[in-house]
PyMOL commands that place a pseudoatom at each C-alpha (Angstrom):
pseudoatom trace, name=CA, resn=UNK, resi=1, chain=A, elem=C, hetatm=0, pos=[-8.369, -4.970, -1.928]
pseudoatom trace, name=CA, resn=UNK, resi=2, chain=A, elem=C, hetatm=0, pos=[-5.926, -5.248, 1.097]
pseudoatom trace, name=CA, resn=UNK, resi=3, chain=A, elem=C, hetatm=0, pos=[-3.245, -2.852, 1.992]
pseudoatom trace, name=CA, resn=UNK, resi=4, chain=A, elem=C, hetatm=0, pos=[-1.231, -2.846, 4.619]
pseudoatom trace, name=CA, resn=UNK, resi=5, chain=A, elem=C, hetatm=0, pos=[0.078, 0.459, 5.312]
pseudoatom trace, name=CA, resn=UNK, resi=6, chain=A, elem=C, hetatm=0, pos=[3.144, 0.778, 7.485]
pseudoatom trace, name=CA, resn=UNK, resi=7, chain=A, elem=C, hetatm=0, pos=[3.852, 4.820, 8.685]
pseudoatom trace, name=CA, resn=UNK, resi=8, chain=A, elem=C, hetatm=0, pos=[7.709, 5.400, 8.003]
pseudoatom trace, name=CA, resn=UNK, resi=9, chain=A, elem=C, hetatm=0, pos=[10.471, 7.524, 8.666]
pseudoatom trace, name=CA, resn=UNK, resi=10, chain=A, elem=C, hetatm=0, pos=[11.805, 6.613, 4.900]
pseudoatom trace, name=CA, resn=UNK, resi=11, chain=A, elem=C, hetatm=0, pos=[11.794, 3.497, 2.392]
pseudoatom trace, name=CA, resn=UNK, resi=12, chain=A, elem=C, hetatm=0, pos=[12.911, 2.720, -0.793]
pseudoatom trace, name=CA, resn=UNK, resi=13, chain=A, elem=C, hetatm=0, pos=[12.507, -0.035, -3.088]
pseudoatom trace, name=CA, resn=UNK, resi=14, chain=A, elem=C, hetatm=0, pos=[14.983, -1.510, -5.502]
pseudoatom trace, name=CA, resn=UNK, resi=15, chain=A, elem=C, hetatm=0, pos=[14.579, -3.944, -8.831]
pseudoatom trace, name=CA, resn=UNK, resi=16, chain=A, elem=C, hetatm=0, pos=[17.462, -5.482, -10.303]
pseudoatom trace, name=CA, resn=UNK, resi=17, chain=A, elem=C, hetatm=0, pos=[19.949, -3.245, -8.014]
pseudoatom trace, name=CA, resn=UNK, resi=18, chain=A, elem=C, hetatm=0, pos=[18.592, -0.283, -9.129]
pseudoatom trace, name=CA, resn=UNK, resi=19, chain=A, elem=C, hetatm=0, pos=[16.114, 2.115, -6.697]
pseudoatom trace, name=CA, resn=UNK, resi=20, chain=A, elem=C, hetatm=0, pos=[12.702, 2.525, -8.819]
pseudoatom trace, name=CA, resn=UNK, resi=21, chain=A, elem=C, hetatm=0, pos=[10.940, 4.273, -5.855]
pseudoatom trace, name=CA, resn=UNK, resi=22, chain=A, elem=C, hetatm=0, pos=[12.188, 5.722, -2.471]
pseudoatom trace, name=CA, resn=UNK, resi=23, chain=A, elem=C, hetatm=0, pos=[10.550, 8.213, 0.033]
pseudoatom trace, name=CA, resn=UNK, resi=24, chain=A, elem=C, hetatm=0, pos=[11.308, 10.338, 3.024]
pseudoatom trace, name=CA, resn=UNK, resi=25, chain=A, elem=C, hetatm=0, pos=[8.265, 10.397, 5.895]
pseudoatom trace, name=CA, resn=UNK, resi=26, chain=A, elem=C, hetatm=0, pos=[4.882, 9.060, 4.785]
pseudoatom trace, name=CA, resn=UNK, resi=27, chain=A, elem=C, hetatm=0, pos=[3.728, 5.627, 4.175]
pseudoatom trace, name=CA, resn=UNK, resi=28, chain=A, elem=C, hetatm=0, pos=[4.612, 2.290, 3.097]
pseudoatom trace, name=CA, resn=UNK, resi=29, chain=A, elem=C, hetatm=0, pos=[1.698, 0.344, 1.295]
pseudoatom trace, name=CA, resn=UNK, resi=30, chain=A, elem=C, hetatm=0, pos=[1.877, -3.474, 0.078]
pseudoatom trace, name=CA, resn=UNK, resi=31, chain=A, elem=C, hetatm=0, pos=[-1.254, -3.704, -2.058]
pseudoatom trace, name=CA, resn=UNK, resi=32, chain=A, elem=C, hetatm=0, pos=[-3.126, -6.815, -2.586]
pseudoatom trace, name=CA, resn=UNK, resi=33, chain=A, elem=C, hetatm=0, pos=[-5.834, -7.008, -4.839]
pseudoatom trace, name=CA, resn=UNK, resi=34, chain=A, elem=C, hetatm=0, pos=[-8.810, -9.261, -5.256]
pseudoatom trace, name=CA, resn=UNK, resi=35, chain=A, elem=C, hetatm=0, pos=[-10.676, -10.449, -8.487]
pseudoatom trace, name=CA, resn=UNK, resi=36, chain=A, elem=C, hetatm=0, pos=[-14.154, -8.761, -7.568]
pseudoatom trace, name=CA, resn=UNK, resi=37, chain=A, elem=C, hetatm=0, pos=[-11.870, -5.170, -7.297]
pseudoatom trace, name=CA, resn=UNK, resi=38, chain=A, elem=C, hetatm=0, pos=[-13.016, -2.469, -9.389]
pseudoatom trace, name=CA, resn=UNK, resi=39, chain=A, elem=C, hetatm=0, pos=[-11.718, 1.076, -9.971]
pseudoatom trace, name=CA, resn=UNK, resi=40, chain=A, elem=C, hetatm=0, pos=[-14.352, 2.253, -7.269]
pseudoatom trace, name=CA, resn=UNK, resi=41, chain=A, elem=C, hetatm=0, pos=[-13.111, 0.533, -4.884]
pseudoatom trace, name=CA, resn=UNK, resi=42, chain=A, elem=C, hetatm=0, pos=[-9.675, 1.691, -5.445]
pseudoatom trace, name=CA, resn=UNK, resi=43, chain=A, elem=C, hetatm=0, pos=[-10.452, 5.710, -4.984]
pseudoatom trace, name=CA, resn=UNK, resi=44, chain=A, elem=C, hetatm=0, pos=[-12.599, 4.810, -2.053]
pseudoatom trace, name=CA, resn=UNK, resi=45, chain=A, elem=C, hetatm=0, pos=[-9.495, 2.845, -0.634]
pseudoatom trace, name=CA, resn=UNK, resi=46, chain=A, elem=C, hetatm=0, pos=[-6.802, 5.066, -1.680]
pseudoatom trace, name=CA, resn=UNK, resi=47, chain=A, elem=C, hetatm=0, pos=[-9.385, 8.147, -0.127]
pseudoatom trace, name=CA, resn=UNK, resi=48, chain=A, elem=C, hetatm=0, pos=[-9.269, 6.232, 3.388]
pseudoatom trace, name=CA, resn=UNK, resi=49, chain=A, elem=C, hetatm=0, pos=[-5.613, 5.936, 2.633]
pseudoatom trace, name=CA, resn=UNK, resi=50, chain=A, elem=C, hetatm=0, pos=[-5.317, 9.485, 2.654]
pseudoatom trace, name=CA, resn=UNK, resi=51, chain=A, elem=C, hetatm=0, pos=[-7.312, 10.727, 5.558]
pseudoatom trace, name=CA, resn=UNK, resi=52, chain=A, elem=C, hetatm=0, pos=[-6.122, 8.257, 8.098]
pseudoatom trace, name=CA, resn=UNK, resi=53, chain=A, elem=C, hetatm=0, pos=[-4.962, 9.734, 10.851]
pseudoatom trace, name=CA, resn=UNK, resi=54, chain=A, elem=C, hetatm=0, pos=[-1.588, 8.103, 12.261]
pseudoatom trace, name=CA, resn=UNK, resi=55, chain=A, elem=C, hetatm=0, pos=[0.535, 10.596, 12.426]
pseudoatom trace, name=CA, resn=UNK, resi=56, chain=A, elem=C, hetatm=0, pos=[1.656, 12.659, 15.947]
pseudoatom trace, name=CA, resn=UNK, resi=57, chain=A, elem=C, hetatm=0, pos=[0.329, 16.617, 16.273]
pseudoatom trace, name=CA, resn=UNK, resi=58, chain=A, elem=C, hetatm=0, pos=[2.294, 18.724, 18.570]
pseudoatom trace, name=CA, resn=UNK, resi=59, chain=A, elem=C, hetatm=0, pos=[0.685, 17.208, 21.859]
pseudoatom trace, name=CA, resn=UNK, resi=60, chain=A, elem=C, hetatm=0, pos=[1.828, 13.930, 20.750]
pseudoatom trace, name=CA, resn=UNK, resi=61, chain=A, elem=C, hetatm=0, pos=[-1.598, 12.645, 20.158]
pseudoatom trace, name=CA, resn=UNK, resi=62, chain=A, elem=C, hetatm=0, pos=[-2.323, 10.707, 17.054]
pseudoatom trace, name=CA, resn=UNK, resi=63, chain=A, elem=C, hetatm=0, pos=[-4.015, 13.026, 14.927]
pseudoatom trace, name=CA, resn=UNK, resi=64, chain=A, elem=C, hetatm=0, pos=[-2.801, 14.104, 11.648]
pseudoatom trace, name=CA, resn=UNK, resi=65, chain=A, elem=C, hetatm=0, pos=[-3.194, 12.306, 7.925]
pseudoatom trace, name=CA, resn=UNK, resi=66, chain=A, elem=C, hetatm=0, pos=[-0.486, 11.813, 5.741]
pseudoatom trace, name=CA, resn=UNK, resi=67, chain=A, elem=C, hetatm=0, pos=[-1.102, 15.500, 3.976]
pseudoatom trace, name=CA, resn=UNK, resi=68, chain=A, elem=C, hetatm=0, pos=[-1.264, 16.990, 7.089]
pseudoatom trace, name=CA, resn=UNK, resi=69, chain=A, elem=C, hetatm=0, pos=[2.262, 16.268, 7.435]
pseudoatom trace, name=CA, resn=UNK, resi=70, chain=A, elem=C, hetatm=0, pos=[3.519, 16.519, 4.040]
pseudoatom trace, name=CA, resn=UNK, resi=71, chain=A, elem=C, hetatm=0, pos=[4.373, 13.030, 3.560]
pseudoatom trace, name=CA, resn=UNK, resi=72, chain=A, elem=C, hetatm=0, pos=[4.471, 10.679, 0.630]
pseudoatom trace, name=CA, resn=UNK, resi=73, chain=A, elem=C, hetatm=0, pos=[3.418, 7.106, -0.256]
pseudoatom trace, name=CA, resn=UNK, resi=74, chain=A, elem=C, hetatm=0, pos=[5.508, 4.019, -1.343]
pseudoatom trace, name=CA, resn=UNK, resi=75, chain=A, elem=C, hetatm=0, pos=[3.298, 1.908, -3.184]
pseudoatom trace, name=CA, resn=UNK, resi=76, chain=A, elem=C, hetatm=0, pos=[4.609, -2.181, -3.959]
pseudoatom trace, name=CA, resn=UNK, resi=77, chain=A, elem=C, hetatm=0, pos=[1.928, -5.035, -5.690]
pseudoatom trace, name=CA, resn=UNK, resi=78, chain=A, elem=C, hetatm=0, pos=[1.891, -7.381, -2.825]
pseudoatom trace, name=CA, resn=UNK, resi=79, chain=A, elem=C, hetatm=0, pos=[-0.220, -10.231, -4.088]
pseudoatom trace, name=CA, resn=UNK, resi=80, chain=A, elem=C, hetatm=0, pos=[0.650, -12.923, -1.453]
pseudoatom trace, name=CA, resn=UNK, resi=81, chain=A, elem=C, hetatm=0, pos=[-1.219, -10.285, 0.960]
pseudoatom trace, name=CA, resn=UNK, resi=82, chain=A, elem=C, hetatm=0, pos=[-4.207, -12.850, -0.301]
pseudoatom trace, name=CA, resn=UNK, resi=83, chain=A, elem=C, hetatm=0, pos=[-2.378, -15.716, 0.494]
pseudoatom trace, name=CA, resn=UNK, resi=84, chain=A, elem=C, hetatm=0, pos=[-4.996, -18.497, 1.769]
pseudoatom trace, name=CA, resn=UNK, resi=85, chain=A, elem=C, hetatm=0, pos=[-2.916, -20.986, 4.150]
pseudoatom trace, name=CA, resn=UNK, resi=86, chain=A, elem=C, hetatm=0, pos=[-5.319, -23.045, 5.457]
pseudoatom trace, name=CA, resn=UNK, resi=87, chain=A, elem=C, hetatm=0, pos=[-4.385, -26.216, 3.632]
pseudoatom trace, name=CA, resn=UNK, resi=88, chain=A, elem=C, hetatm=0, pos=[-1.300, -27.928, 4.180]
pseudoatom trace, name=CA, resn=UNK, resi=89, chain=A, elem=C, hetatm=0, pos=[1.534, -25.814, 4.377]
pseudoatom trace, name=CA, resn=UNK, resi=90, chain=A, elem=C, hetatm=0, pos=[2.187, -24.351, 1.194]
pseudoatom trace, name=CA, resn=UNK, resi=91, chain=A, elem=C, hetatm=0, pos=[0.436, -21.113, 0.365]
pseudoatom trace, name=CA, resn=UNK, resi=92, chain=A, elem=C, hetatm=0, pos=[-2.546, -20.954, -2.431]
pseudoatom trace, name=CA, resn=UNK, resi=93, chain=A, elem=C, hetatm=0, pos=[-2.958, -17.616, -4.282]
pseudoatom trace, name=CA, resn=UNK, resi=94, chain=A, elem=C, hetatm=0, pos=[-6.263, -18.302, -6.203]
pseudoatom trace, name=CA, resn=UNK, resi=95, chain=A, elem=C, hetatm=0, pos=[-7.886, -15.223, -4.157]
pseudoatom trace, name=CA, resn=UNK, resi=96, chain=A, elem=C, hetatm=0, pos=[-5.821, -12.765, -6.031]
pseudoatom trace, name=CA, resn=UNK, resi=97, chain=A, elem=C, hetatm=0, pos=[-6.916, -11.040, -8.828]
pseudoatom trace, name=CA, resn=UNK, resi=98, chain=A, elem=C, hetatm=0, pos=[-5.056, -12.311, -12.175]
pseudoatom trace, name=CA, resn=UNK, resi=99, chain=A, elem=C, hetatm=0, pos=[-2.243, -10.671, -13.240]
pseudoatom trace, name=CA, resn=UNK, resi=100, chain=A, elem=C, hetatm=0, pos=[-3.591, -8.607, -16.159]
pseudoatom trace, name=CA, resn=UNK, resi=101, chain=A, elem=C, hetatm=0, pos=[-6.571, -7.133, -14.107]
pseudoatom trace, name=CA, resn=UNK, resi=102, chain=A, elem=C, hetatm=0, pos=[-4.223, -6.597, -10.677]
pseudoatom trace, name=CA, resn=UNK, resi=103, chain=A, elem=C, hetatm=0, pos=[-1.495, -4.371, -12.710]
pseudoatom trace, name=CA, resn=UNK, resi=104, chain=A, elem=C, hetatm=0, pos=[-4.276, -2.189, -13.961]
pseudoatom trace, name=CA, resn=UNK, resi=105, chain=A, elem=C, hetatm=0, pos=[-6.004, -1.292, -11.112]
pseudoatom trace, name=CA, resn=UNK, resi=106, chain=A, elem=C, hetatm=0, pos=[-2.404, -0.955, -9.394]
pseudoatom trace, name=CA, resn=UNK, resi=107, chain=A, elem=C, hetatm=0, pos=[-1.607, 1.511, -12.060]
pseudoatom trace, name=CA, resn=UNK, resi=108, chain=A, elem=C, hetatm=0, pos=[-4.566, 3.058, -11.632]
pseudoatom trace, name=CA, resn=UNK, resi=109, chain=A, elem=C, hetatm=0, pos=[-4.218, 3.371, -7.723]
pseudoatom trace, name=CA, resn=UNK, resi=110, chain=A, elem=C, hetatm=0, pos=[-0.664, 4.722, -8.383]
pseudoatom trace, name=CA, resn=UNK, resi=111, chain=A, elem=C, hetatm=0, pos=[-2.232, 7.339, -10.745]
pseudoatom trace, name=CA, resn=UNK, resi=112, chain=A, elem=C, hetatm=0, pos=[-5.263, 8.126, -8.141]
pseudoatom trace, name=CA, resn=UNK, resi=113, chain=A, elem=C, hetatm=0, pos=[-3.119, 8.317, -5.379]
pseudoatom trace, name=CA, resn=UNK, resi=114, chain=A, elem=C, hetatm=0, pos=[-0.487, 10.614, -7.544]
pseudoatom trace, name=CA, resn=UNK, resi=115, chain=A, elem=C, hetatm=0, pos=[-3.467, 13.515, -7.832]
pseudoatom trace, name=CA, resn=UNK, resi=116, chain=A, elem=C, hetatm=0, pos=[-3.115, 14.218, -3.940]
pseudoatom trace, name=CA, resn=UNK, resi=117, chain=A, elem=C, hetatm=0, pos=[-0.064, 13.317, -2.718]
pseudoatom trace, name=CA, resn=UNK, resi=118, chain=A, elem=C, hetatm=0, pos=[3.841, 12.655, -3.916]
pseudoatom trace, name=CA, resn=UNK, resi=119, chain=A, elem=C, hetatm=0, pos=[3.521, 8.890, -4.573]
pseudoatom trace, name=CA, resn=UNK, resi=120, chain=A, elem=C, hetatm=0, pos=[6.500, 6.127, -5.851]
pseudoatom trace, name=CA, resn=UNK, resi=121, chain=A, elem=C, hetatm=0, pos=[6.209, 2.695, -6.606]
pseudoatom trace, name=CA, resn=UNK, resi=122, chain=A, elem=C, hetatm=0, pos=[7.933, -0.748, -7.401]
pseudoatom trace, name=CA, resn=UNK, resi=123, chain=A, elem=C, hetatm=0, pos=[7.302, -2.842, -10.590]
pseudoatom trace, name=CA, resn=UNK, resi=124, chain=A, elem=C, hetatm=0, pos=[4.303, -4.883, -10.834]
pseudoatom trace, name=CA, resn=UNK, resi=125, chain=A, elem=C, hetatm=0, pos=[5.367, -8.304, -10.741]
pseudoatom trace, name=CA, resn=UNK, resi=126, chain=A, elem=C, hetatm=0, pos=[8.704, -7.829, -10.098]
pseudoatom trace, name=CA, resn=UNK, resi=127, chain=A, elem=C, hetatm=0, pos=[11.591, -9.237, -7.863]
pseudoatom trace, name=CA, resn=UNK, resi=128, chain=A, elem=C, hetatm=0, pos=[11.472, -6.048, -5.285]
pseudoatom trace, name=CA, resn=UNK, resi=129, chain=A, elem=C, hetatm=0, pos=[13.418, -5.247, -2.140]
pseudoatom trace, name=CA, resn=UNK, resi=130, chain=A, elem=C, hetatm=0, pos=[11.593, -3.137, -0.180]
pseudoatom trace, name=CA, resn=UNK, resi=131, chain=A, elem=C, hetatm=0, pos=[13.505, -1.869, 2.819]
pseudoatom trace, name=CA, resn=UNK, resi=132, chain=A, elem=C, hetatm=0, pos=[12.082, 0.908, 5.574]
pseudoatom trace, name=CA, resn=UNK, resi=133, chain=A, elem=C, hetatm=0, pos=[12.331, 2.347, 9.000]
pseudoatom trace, name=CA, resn=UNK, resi=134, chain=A, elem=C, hetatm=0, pos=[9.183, 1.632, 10.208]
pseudoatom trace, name=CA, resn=UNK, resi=135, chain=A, elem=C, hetatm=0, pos=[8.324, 4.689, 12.776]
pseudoatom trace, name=CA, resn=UNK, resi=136, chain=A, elem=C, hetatm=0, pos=[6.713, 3.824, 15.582]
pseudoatom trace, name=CA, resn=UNK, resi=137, chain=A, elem=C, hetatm=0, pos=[6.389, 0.937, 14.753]
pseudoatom trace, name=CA, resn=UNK, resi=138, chain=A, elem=C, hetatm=0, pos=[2.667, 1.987, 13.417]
pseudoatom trace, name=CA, resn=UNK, resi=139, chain=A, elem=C, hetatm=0, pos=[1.270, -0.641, 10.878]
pseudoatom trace, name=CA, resn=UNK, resi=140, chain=A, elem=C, hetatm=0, pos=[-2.581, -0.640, 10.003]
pseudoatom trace, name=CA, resn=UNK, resi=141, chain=A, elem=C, hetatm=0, pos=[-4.258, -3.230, 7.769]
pseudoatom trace, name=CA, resn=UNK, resi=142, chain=A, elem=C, hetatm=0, pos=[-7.047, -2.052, 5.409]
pseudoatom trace, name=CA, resn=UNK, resi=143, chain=A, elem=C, hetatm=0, pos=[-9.478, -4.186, 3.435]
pseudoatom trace, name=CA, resn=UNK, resi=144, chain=A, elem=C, hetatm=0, pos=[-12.157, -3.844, 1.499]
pseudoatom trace, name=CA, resn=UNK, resi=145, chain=A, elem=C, hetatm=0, pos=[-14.477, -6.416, 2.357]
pseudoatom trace, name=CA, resn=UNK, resi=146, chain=A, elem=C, hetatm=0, pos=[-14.592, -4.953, 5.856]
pseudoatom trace, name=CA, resn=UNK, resi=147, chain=A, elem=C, hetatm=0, pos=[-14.303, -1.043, 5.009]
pseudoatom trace, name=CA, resn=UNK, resi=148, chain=A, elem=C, hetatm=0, pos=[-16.752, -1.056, 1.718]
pseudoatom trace, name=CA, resn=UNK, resi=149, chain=A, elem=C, hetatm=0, pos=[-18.620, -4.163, 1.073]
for i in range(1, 149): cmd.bond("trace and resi %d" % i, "trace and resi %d" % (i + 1))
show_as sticks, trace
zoom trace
């Protein structure tokens, strides 16, 4: 599983015209997720999720998590995040998880993530704008085959 997690002043995203998700301060997440990608590893991601610690405390030092301050999570499917370009110049996608097993365990991170924290989303598999004011700019990259495997 990779997310890349992008701390915001707000973001929204939109299907069709119409806003299915949109937050105030918290975090942006594009998730990408892998074939071997279980439920497990989804709390234990979505648990690091939660208690990074990328947000300012009153001496300006980088300190507090994303409940410290209140904040919420955007969630958006992101499969090109496993996007393997090293052949020729057109991207291959075989290292993301098929479709049917990637929307579950993206419904079941939105759930998860839901029980801690205010959370929105996009639609799995749909055309999304996703549009943000990135604050900072502070973007981390999280993945499981470096944090859990």
């Amino acid at each position: 599983m990779r997310m890349v997690v992008q701390r915001v002043q707000q973001a929204q995203v939109t299907v069709d015209g119409v806003m299915v998700g949109k937050i105030a301060q918290g975090y942006l997440v594009l998730l990408g997720i892998a074939p071997a990608d279980t439920e497990e590893i989804v709390r234990r991601m979505v648990d690091k999720l939660l208690k990074l610690r990328i947000f300012s405390d009153a001496n300006d030092k980088i300190n507090l998590s994303l409940r410290d301050v209140g904040g919420a999570v955007l969630l958006v499917s992101q499969f090109t995040l496993y996007a393997d370009c090293r052949k020729g110049n057109r991207p291959s996608f075989v290292q993301a998880a098929p479709p049917a097993q990637a929307e579950a365990l993206y419904e079941y991170a939105k759930s998860y993530c839901r029980q801690f924290v205010p959370t929105e989303a996009g639609v799995f598999g749909a055309d999304m704008q996703v549009s943000l004011c990135n604050d900072g700019p502070f973007t981390v990259v999280l993945d499981s085959d470096t944090l859990i495997r």
